[in-house]
C-alpha positions in Angstrom: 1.1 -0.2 -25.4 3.5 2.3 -26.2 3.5 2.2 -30.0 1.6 1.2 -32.8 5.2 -0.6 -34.3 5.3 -3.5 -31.4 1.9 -4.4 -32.4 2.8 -4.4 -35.7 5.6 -6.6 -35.2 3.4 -9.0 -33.9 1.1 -9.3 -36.8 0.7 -13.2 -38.0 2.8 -14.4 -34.7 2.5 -16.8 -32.4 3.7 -15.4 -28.5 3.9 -17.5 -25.4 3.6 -15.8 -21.8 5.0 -18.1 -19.5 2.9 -17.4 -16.0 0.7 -16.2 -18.4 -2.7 -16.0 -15.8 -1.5 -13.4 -13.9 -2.2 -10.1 -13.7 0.7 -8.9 -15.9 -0.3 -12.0 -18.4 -3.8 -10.3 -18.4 -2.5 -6.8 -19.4 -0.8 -8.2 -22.1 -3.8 -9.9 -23.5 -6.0 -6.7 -22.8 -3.1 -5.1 -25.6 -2.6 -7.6 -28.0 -6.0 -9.5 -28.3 -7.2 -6.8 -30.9 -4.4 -6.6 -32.5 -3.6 -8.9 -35.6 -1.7 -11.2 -33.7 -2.5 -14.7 -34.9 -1.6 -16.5 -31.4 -1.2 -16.2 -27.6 -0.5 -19.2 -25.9 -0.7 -18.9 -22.1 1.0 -21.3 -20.0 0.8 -22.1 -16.5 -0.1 -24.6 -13.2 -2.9 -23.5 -11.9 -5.8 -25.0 -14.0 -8.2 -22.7 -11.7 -6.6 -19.7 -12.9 -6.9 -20.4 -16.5 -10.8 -21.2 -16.5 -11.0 -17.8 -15.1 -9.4 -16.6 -18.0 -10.8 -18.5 -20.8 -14.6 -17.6 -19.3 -13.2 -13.7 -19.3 -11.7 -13.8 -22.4 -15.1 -15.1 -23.7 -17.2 -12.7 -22.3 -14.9 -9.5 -23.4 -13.7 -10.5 -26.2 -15.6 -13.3 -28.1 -14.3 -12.6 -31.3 -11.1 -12.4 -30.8 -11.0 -15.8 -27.8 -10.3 -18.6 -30.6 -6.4 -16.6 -30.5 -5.9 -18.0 -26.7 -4.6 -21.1 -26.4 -3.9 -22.6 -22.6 -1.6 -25.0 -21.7 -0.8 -26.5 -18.4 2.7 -26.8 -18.0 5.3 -25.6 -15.3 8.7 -23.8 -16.6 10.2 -26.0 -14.1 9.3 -29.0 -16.5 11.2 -28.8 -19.8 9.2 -31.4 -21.5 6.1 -28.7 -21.1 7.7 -25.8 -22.0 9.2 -27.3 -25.3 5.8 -28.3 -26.1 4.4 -24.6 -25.5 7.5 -23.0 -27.9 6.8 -25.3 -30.6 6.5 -23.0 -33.2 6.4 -19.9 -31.3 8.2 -16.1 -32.0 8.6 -14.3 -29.2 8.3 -15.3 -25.2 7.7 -13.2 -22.6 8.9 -15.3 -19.3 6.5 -14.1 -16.4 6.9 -17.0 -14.5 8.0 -16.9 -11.2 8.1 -17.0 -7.0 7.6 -13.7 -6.2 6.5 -13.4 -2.6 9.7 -12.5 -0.3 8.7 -14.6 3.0 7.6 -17.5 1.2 11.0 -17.7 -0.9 12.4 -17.1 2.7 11.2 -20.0 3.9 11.3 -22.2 0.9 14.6 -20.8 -1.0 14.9 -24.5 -3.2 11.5 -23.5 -4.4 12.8 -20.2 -5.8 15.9 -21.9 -7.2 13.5 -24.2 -8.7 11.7 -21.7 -10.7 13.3 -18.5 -10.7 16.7 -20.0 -12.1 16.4 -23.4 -13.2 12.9 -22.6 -15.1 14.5 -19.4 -16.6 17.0 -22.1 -17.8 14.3 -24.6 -19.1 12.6 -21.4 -20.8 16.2 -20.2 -22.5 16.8 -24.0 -23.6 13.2 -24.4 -25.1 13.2 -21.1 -27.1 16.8 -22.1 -28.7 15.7 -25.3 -30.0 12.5 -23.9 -31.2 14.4 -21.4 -33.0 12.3 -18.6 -31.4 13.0 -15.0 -32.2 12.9 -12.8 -29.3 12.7 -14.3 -25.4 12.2 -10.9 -23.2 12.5 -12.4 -19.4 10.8 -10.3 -16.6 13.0 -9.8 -13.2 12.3 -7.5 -10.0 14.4 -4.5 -8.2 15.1 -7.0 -5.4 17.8 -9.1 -7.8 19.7 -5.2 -7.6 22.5 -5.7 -3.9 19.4 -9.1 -3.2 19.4 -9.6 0.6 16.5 -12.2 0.5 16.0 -15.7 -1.3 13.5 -14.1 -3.9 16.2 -11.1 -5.0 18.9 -13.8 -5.0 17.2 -16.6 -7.2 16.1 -13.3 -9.7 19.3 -11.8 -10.1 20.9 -15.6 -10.7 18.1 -16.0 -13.0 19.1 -12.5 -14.8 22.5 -13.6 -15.4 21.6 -17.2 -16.6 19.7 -15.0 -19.5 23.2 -12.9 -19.9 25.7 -16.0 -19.7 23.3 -18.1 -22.5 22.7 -14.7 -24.6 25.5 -15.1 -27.1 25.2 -18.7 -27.7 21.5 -18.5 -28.0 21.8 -15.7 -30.6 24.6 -17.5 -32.4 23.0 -20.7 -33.0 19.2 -19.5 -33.3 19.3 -16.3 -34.0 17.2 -15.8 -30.7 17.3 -12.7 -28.8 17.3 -12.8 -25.0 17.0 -9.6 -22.6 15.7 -8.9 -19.2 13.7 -6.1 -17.9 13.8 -5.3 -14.0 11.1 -3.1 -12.4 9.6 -2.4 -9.1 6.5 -3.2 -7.2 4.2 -3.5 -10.0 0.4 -2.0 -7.6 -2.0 -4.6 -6.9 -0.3 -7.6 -8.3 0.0 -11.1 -6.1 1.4 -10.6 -3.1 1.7 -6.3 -3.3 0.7 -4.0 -0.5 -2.4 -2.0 -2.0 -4.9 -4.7 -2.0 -4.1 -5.9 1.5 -4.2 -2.6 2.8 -7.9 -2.2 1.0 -8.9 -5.2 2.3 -8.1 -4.1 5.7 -10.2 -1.2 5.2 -13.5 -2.6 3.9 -13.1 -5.2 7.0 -12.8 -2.1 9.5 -9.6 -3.6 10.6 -6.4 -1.1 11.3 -4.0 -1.1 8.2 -0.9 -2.4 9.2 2.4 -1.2 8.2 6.0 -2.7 8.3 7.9 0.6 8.5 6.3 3.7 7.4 9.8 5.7 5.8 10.3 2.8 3.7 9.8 3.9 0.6 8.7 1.9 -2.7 8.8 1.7 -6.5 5.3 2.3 -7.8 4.7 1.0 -11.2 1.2 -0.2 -12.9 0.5 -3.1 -14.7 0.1 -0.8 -18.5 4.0 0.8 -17.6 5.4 -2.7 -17.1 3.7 -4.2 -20.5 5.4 -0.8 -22.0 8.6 -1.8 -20.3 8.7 -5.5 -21.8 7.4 -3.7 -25.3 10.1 -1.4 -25.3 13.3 -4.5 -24.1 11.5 -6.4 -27.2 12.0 -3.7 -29.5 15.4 -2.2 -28.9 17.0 -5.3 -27.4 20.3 -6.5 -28.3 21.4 -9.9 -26.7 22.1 -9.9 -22.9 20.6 -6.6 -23.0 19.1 -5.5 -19.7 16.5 -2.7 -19.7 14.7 -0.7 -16.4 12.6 1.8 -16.2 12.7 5.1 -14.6 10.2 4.8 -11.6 7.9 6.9 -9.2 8.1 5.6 -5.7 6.7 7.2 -2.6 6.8 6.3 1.1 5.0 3.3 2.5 3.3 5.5 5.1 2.3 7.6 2.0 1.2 5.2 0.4 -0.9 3.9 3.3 -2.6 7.6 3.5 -3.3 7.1 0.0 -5.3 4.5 0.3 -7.0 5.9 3.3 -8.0 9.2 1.2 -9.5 6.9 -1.3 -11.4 4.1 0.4 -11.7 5.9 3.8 -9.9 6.4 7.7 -9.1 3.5 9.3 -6.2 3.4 12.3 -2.9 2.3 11.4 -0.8 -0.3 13.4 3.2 -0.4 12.8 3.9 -4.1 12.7 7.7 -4.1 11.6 9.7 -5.3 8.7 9.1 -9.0 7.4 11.8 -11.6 6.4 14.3 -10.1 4.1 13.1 -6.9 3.6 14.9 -4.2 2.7 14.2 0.0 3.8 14.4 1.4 0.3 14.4 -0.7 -3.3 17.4 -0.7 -5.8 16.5 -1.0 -9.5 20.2 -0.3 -11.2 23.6 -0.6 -8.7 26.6 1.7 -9.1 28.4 -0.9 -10.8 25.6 -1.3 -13.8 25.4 2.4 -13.8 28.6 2.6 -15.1 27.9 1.2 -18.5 24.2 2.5 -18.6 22.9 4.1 -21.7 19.8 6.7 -20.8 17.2 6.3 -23.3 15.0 8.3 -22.3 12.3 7.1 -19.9 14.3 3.6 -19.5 18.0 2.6 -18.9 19.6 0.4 -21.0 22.9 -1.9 -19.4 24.5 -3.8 -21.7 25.7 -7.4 -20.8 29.8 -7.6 -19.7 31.1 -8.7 -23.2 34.5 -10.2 -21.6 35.4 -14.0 -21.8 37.0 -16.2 -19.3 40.0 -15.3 -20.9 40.8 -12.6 -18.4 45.1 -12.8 -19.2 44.4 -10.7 -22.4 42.7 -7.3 -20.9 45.4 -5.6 -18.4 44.9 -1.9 -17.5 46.7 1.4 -16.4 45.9 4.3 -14.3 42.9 5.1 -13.0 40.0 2.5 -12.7 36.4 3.3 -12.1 34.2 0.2 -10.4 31.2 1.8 -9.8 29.3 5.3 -10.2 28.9 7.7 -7.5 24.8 6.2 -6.4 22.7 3.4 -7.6 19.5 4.3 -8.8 16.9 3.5 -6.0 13.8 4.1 -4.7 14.5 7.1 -2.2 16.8 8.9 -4.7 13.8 9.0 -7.9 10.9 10.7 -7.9 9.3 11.0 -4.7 4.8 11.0 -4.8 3.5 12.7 -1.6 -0.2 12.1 -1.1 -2.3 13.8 -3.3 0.4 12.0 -5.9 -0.2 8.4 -4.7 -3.8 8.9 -5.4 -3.6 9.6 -8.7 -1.3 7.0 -9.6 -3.4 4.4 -8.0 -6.7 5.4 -8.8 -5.8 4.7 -12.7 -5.2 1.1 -12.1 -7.6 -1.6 -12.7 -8.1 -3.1 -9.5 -8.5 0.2 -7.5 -11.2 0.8 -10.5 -12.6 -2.4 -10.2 -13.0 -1.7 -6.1 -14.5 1.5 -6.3 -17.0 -0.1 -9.1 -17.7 -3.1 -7.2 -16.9 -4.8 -9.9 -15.3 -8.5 -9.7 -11.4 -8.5 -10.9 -10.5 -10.1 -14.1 -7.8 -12.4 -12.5 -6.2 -13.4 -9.4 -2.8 -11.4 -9.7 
């Protein structure tokens, strides 16, 4: 966590994770549960997922467990997730469909949850009177081709259209952060590719000069930390990524876990050759903060006869901010990122993994 003030911020609080039993859910807890928070409440569908947790909480932390509370609720529900805010500070919405070919296939099942259960979180938190909502969404809502990108960046401007209102009549803060491929989380690249290894089985690759964001799980938790501390309504905040190649990436793997061959399968359904995390047009108003990028909402009203201009207009910046124009990882560079994640740890251990990501 990046500083000892978010922590302290969340002395005697109550915060909910929606999605909570996932990996980034478990990161969260690895930061907060020694902390003097006085609450986490973790809800989510799969009942499966959250014994898992409560018998890992209990091993690793059994005197700090009792601050875990689980609920099983789905954000598409508002019933349960008034019932989780009851009460509650702060929210950080991790809930969602993730997987590209899946929300492909089944795009009213990313509508579902990516937009209407952002909604059903926004709504809960108001009437709760909750303090500070920070909603979690993904490069692919930046120019979305596919359903997943779509349904996110709909979902990002659901939090930016309810922003004002929810901070005028609760006093509750909403903002969104948008990062890349978070390694080894559900549905990511890395552990499939390890899999394929250990089974002896040729690593297969959709395009190798596509290139990636590559965050870990501690650099998004910082990312959410930092939206939740500097946040003003609508607020949305990214962070300024390494990315590498996928057939770098690939190699990477292979220099850590050992040769395999390597079979060029194609691009899946709506994927894209390189990953956008801020567009020209959001560049434009973009504050640089440092190691994150802050866009503030579009402040106008539907009123559009009172603004008129003159001269010279500018629509958008010069580039977006994407995944082949950041900082590039050969090799030797993607080892070292993904050897200091948990799961690659975990592998190379033999050790089981805390959660299913």
């Amino acid at each position: 966590m990046g500083s000892t003030s978010i922590k302290e911020s969340f002395k005697d609080k109550t915060l909910v994770i929606t999605g909570g039993t996932g990996s980034f859910g478990s990161t969260v807890l690895k930061h907060f549960l020694t902390s003097d928070i006085s609450e986490i409440r973790i809800i989510s569908r799969d009942e499966k997922k959250q014994d898992m947790m409560r018998h890992i909480l209990q091993a690793r932390y059994p005197e700090q467990f009792s601050k875990v509370q689980f609920y099983i609720g789905d954000v598409r529900n508002l019933e349960s997730v008034r019932d989780v805010m009851y009460g509650a500070n702060y929210v950080f919405h991790a809930a969602a469909l993730k997987e590209v070919p899946s929300c492909e296939f089944f795009p009213m099942e990313a509508v579902r949850t990516n937009i209407i259960g952002t909604d059903n979180v926004i709504t809960a938190a108001v009437e709760n009177h909750v303090e500070k909502v920070v909603f979690l969404s993904t490069d692919k809502a930046a120019y979305p081709i596919n359903s997943m990108g779509m349904s996110k960046a709909l979902g990002e401007k659901v939090v930016q259209a309810r922003a004002q209102k929810a901070f005028e009549r609760s006093g509750t803060v909403l903002s969104c952060t948008r990062y890349g491929n978070v390694m080894c989380s559900r549905g990511s690249v890395i552990p499939l590719f390890i899999d394929q290894i250990k089974a002896g089985h040729p690593i297969t690759i959709t395009d190798p000069n596509m290139t990636r964001f590559l965050m870990n799980l501690d650099e998004a938790v910082d990312l959410v930390a930092f939206a939740f501390e500097h946040a003003e309504p609508g607020d949305l905040f990214i962070q300024k990524a390494d990315a590498s190649t996928i057939g770098d990436l690939a190699k990477g793997v292979m220099k850590v876990f050992g040769e395999t061959d390597v079979k060029i399968i194609g691009t899946r359904h709506g994927e894209k050759l390189f990953e956008t995390l801020m567009t020209r047009e959001e560049r434009l108003r973009a504050t640089d903060m440092g190691d994150y990028f802050r866009i503030a909402p579009d402040g106008r009203s539907l009123n559009y006869d009172q603004f008129y201009v003159e001269g010279h207009v500018m629509t958008q910046s010069d580039e977006a901010y994407t995944s082949h124009n950041t900082r590039i990882l050969d090799v030797d560079g993607v080892v070292k990122k993904i050897t200091a994640t948990d799961y690659v740890k975990e592998e190379l251990e033999g050790r089981p993994h805390t959660v299913e990501a």
